[in-house]
Structures are given as C-alpha cells and as structure tokens.
C-alpha positions as CSV (number, residue, x, y, z in Angstrom):
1,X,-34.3,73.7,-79.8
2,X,-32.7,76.6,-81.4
3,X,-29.4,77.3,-80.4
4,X,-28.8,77.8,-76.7
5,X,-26.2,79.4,-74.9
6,X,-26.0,79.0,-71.4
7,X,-23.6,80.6,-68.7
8,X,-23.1,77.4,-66.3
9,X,-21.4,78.0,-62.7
10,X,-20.8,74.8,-61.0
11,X,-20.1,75.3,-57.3
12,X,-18.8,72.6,-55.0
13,X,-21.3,73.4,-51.8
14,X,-23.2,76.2,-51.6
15,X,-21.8,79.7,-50.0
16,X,-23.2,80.6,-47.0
17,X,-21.6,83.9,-46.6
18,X,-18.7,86.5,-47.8
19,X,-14.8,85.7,-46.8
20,X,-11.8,87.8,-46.6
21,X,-9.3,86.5,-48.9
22,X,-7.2,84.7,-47.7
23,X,-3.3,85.2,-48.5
24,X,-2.3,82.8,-51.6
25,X,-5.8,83.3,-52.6
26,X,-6.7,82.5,-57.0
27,X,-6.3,85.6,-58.6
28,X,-8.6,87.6,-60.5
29,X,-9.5,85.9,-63.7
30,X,-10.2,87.8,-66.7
31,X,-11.3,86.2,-69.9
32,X,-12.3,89.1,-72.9
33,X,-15.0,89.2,-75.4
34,X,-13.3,87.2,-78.2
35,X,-12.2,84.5,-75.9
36,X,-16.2,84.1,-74.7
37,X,-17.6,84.2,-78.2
38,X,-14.5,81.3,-79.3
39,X,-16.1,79.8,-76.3
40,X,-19.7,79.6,-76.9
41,X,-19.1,78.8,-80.4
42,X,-18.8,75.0,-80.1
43,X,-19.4,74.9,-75.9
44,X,-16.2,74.8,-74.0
45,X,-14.6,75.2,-69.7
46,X,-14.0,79.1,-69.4
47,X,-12.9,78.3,-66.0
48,X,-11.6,74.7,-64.8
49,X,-11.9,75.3,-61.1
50,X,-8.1,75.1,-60.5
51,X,-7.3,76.8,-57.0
52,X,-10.9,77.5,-56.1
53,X,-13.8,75.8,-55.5
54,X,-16.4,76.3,-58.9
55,X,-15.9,76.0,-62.8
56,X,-17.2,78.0,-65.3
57,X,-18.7,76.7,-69.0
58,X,-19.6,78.4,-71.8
59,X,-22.5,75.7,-73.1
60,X,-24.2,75.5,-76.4
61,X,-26.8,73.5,-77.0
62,X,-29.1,72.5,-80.3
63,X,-30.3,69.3,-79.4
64,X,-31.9,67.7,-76.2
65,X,-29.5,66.8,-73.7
66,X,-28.9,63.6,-71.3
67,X,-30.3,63.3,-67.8
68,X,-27.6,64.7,-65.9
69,X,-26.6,64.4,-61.4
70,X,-24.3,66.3,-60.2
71,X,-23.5,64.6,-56.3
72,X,-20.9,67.3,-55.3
73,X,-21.6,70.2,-57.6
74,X,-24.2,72.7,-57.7
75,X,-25.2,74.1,-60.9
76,X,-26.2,77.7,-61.2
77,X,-27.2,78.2,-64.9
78,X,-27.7,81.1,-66.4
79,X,-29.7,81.3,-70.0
80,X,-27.9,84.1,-72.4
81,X,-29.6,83.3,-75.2
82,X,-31.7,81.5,-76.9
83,X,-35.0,79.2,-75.6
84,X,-35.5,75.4,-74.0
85,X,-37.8,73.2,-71.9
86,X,-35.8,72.4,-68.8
87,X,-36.7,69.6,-66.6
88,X,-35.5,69.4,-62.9
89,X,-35.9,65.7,-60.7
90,X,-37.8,63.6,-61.2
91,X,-35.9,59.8,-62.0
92,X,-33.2,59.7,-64.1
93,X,-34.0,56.7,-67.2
94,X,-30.7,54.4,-67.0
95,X,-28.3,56.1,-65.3
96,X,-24.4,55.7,-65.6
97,X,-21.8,57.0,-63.5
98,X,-19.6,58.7,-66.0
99,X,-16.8,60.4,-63.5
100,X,-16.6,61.6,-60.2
101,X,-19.6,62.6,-58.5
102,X,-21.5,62.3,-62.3
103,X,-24.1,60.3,-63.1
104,X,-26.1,60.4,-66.8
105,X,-29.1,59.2,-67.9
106,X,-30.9,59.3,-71.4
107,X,-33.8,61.4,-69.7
108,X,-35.9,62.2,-66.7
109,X,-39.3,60.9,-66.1
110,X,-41.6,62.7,-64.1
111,X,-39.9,65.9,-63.6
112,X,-40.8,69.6,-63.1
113,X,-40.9,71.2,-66.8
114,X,-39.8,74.9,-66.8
115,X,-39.8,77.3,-70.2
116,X,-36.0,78.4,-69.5
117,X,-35.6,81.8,-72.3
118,X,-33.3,84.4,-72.4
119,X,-32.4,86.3,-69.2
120,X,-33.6,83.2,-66.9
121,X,-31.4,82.0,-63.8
122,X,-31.9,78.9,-62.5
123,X,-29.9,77.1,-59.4
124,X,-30.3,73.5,-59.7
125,X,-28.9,71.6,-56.2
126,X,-26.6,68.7,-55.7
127,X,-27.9,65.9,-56.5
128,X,-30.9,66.7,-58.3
129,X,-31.7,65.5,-61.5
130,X,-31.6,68.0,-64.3
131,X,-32.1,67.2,-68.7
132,X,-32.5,70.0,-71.5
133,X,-34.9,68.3,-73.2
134,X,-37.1,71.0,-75.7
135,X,-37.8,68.1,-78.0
136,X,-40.1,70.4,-80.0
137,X,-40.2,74.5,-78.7
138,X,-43.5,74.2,-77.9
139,X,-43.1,78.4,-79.1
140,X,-45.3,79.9,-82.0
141,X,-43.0,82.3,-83.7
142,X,-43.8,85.2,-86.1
143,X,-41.2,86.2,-88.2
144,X,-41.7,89.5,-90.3
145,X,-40.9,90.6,-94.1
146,X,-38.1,92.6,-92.9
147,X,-37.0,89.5,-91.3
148,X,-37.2,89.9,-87.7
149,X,-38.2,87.0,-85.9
150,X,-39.7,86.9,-82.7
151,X,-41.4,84.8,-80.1
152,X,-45.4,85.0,-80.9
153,X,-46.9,82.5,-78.1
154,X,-45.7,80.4,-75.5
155,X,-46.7,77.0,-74.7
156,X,-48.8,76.3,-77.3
157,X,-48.6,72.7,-78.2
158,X,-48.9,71.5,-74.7
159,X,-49.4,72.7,-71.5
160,X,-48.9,69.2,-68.9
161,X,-46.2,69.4,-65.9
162,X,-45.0,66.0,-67.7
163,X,-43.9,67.4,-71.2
164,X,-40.2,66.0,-71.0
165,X,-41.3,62.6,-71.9
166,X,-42.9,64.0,-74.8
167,X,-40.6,63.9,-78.2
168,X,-43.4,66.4,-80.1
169,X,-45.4,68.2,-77.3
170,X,-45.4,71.4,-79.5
171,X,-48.0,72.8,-82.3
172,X,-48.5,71.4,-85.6
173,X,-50.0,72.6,-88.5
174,X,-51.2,76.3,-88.4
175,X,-53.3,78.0,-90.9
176,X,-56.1,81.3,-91.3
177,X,-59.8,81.2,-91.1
178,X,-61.4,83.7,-93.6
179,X,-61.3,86.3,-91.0
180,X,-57.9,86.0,-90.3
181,X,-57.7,84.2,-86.8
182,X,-54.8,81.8,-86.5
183,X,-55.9,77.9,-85.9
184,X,-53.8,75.4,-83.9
185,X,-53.4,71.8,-84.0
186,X,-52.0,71.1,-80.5
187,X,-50.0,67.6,-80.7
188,X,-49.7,67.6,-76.9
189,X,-52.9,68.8,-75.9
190,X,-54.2,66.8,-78.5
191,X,-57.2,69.1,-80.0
192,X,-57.3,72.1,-82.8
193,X,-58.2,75.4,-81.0
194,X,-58.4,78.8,-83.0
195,X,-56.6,82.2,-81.0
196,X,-58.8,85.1,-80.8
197,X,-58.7,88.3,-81.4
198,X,-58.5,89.4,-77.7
199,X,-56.1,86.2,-77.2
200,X,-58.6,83.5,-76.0
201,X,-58.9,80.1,-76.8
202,X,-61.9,78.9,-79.2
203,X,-61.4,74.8,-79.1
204,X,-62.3,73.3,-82.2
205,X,-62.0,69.8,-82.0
206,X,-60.6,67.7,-79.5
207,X,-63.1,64.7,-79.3
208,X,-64.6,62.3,-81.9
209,X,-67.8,60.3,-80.6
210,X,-66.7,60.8,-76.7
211,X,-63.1,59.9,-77.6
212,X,-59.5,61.9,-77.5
213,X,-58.0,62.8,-80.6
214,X,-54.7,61.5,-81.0
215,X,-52.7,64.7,-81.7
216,X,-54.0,66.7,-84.4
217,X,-51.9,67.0,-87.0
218,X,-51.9,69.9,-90.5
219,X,-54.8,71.7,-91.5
220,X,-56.8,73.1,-94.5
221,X,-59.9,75.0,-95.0
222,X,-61.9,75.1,-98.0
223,X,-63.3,78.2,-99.2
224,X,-67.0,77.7,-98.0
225,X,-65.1,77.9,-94.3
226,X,-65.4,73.7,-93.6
227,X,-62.1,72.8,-91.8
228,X,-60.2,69.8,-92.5
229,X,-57.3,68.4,-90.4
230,X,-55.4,65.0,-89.8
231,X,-54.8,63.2,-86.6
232,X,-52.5,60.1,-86.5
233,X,-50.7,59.9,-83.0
234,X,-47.3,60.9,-83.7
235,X,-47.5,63.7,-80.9
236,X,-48.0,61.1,-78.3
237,X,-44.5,60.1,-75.9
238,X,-45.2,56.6,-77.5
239,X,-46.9,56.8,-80.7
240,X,-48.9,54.2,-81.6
241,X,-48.5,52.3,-77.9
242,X,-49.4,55.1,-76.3
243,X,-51.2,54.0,-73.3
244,X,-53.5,57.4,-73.3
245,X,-54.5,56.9,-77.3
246,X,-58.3,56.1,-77.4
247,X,-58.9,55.9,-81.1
248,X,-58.4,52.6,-82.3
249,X,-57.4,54.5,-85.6
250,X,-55.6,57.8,-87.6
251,X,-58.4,59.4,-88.9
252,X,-59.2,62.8,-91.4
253,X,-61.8,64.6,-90.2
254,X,-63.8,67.8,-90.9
255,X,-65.4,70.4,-88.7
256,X,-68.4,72.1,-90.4
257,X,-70.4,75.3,-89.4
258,X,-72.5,73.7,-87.1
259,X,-69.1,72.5,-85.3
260,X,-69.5,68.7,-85.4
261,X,-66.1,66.9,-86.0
262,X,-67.0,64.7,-88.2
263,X,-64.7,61.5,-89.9
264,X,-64.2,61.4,-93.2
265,X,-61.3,59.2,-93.8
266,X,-59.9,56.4,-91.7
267,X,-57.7,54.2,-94.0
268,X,-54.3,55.4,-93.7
269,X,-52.2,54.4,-90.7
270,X,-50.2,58.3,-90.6
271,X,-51.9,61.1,-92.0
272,X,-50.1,63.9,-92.6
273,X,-50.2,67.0,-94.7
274,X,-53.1,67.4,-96.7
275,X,-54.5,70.1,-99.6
276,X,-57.8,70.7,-101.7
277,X,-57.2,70.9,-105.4
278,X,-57.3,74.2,-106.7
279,X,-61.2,73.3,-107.7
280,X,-61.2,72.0,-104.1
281,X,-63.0,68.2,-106.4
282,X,-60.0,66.7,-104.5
283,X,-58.3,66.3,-101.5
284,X,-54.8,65.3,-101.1
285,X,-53.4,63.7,-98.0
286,X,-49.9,61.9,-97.5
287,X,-49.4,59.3,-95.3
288,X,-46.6,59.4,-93.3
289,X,-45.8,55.4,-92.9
290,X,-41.8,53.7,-94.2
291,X,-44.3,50.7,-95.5
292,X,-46.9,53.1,-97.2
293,X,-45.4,56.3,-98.1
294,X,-48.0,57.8,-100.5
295,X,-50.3,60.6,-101.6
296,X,-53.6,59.9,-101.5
297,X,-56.3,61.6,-103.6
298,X,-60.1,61.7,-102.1
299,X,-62.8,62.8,-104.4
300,X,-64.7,65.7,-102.5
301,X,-68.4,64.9,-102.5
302,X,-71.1,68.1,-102.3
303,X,-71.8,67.5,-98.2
304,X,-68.0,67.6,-97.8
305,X,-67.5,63.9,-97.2
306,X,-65.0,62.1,-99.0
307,X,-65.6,59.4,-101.6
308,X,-62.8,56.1,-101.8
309,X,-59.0,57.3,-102.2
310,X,-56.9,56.4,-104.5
311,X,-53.1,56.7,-104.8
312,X,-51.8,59.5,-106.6
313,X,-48.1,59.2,-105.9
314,X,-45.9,56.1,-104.2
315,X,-43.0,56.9,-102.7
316,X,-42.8,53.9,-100.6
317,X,-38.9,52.8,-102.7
318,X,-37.6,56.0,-102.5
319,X,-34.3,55.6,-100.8
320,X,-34.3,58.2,-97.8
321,X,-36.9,58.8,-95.5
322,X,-39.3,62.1,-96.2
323,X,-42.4,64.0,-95.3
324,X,-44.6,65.1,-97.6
325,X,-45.5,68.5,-98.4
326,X,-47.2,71.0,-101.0
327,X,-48.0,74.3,-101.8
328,X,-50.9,75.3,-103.6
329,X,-51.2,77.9,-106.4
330,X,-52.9,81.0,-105.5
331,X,-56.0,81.0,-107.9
332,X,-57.5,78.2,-109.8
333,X,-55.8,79.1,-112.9
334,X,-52.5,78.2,-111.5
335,X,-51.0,74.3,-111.4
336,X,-51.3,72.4,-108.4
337,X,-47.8,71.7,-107.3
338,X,-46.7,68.4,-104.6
339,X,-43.6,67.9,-103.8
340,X,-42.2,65.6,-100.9
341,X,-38.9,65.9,-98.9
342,X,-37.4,66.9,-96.3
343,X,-38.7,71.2,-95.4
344,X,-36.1,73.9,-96.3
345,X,-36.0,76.0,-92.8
346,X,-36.1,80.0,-94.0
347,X,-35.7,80.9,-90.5
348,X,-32.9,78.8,-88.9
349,X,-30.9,76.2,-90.5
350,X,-30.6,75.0,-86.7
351,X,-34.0,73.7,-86.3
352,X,-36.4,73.3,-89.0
353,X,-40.2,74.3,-88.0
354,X,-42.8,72.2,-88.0
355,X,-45.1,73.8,-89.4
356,X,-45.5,77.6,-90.8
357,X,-48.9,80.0,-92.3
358,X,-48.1,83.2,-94.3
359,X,-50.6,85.9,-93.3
360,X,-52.1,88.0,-95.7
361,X,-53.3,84.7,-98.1
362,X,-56.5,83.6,-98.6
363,X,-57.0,79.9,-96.5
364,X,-57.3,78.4,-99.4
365,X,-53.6,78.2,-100.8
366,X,-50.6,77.7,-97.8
367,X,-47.5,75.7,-97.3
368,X,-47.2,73.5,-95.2
C-alpha cells in the first residue's frame, strides 16, 4: 500500500436533516494547515467529539489494516491521497471487543472489495464490517525519466470480488516482447496475458495440460521471441494448501510461437526470478524455499527445452531471509551479474514493487 491518507468522520447516527443551533451549542472549530499536515504525519484525532456528536481523524496508513465494527459510529471516509483495496462486510476473522461499541478482527472474509484512490468518498454504516486490506496494489505504475510517477493500469493482478483474502492478488513480473507490448504475469488471476496496443488483453498462458497455473510468477524472453516464466503458488490466499491449486507441482515453463505452454522444469518447490545467460546456453532460476535457497543453472538445449540443473549458487545458510534477483548486461560482451537480497525501491521507500520493466531495452537484458 503506498501511503494513505484518509479524512475519517465518525458520526454517532446518521443525520436526517438540518437543525437550528441550539443556544450553548460547540463552537466553530478551526484547525489550520500546519496543524492538519502534523496530523496526517503519523495519523492522529483532529476532533475528539467533545460537545457534539462525531469525531474527526486524520489517518495514515502503509500497511493493511485489522477488521474493524463500529456498533454506534458511522464512518464517512474520505480518501485524500494516496491508493487501497477496501473491503466492506462480509465476517470479521476473530473478533475482539476492544472498547465501547468496537470490535476488531485480523480480517474480513467474504467481503465486497472496492479500489478506494484519491478523491473517493465512502460511507460505511454502523455496524458493518470494514478492513484496509491492499495486501499487494494490484496497480501497474509507470514512472518516467523526469520522475513523475503515475498510475498506469488498474486491477491488474486480479480481478475476483474476494481479493481481501488474498496476501499477493497483484501482478508479478513484467517484461517487453520485441515489439514492445508489455506482458503480465497475473498472481491472482493466475495466467500471463500481454496488453495491446489498443489496450486489450492477449492471454498467454494460463493452463498446462487442462490444469490452472498456480500464479505465474517473473518472466524472460529470449531473443528468438520463446517466452519463459515461473509459476510456484505464492500468489494463492494459502500457498501451497491452497484448496484451488491444481498442479501437483511449481513448474518453469515456456510458450513458443505456435503458443503451446509447454514444461520445462519441475524440480524446484519456488521458482522465482529467472534469466538467460548473455549467450542465452543457460538459464538461471532461483528458488525461493528457507530449506533450498539456491540459483539454479539449466543448460538451454536447441528446441528450447532445458537439460538437468545444477546449482550455481547456495544461499540456503545465509543468515536473513532474501529473494533473488539479477540484472543482465546489455550485450553479450558484457559480464553476467546475480545478486540476491532484498530489492532497493527507486520509487517509494514505503512500499517496495514487486516487480518493474525499463522500456526502451531490448527483452533480452531487464531487472527484475
């Protein structure tokens, strides 16, 4: 989620028409612009709700929230900037009372999902359940040389009514075909599609042999225009005992000109990022596992299969917990460079994105 402020006016009933004031009524309360941007800068009550009958908070938010129920109160929420999935009722998941007329929960299960961006008013009643959840934007974003960045597609990891329970709904990797069309791997809709010129979907993959994909995971094309991508089932709401996975296995799989997904790999339990070799005689692919944290190096043979991996690099003692990721050199004179850790965001130190293609390469060398 990337940092969310939200005007929230909690009213005790709801208004059902105008009043006179009344003698002894609250005055007018003024608060100025520094006292609002103090206010929004760690989240904090503007307006307590002595002598009337609502409160006022200035929220920020950068994480997903907990389910919340307000019995009395009804919440009129107002987004000032900034982006999230909202979810409204639903069943709250183990909910507390936590004060008066206050209940909590860690989530909501089957709610409503709403893309909640700037400008966006929502009233939520009493009593319904409510949860900021945005565990992954589920937002393409294009962000320019000059540095302008900017929302550049909506919804484009996963479309379902449900996608509060999901902790990775949004799109993975990204990267170019030759003529410059930008190719998705959906976690939550679990397939790759590539975006058209006129903005039309083109799916790619999304079945192997009859089956689901798990949630397709990063990307690479080589340069005679064979795609490559990864699929373990971290994009599912429960991984691995995911009720909807129908692949008994995390595959690698390739996508030729004649459009048959095709496996090519099936022998680690996470595959992750992957990149060809400068020569493109090798493919890389990491394995994203705490009991097998390696890159693995697959001989490319001429149909485009892959011949037995072997391990290239074993991280699996390193002390903290990583992902791995490479960048390629851009011509087959240069050194091909891994490198494994956690991504440096050049966007927003808030929230690091999953996944990110420079345009203007060729496909063959990308981060990411």
């Amino acid at each position: 989620m990337r940092s969310l402020h939200l005007s929230a006016l909690l009213l005790v009933g709801l208004a059902t028409g105008l009043a006179v004031p009344a003698a002894g009524s609250p005055p007018v309360t003024h608060f100025d612009a520094e006292q609002v941007a103090a206010a929004f800068q760690t989240g904090a009550v503007l307006f307590n709700g002595a002598g009337a009958n609502y409160m006022v908070h200035a929220s920020r938010r950068e994480a997903p929230g907990q389910c919340e129920i307000h019995s009395r109160d009804t919440d009129i929420i107002y987004v000032l900037d900034g982006a999230t999935t909202f979810v409204t009722g639903g069943t709250c998941i183990d909910p507390k009372p936590t004060a008066p007329g206050e209940i909590r929960g860690t989530a909501v299960q089957n709610g409503d999902a709403r893309r909640l961006v700037k400008g966006d008013v929502i009233i939520v009643p009493s009593n319904t359940p409510h949860w900021f959840s945005d565990p992954n934007d589920n937002l393409i974003y294009r962000w320019t040389p000059d540095g302008e960045l900017s929302v550049y597609r909506t919804k484009r990891g996963y479309t379902g009514p449900d996608i509060g329970t999901y902790r990775q709904p949004g799109s993975n990797g990204l990267t170019l075909d030759r003529d410059g069309r930008l190719i998705i791997n959906q976690h939550g809709n679990r397939r790759v599609i590539r975006l058209e010129r006129n903005g039309e979907e083109t799916v790619l993959a999304d079945r192997y042999q009859g089956k689901r994909l798990n949630s397709p995971n990063d990307l690479v094309y080589k340069s005679d225009g064979t795609l490559y991508f990864t699929d373990p089932p971290f994009g599912l709401p429960n991984v691995f005992e995911d009720a909807r996975k129908e692949l008994p296995f995390s595959g690698v799989f390739r996508v030729g000109a004649d459009g048959r997904v095709q496996l090519v790999a099936r022998d680690l339990s996470g595959p992750n990022g992957l990149a060809f070799s400068p020569d493109e005689r090798f493919l890389y692919v990491g394995n994203w596992d705490e009991k097998k944290k390696v890159i693995m190096r697959y001989p490319v043979n001429t149909d485009g299969t892959l011949g037995d991996g072997q391990v290239f690099f074993d991280m699996t003692a390193a002390p903290r917990r990583g992902r791995a990721r490479w960048s390629q050199g851009r011509s087959a004179r240069q050194r091909l460079c891994l490198w494994a850790g956690w991504p440096v965001d050049p966007v927003s130190r808030r929230q690091a994105p999953r996944n990110h293609r420079w345009p203007g390469a060729s496909a063959q060398p990308r981060l990411g």
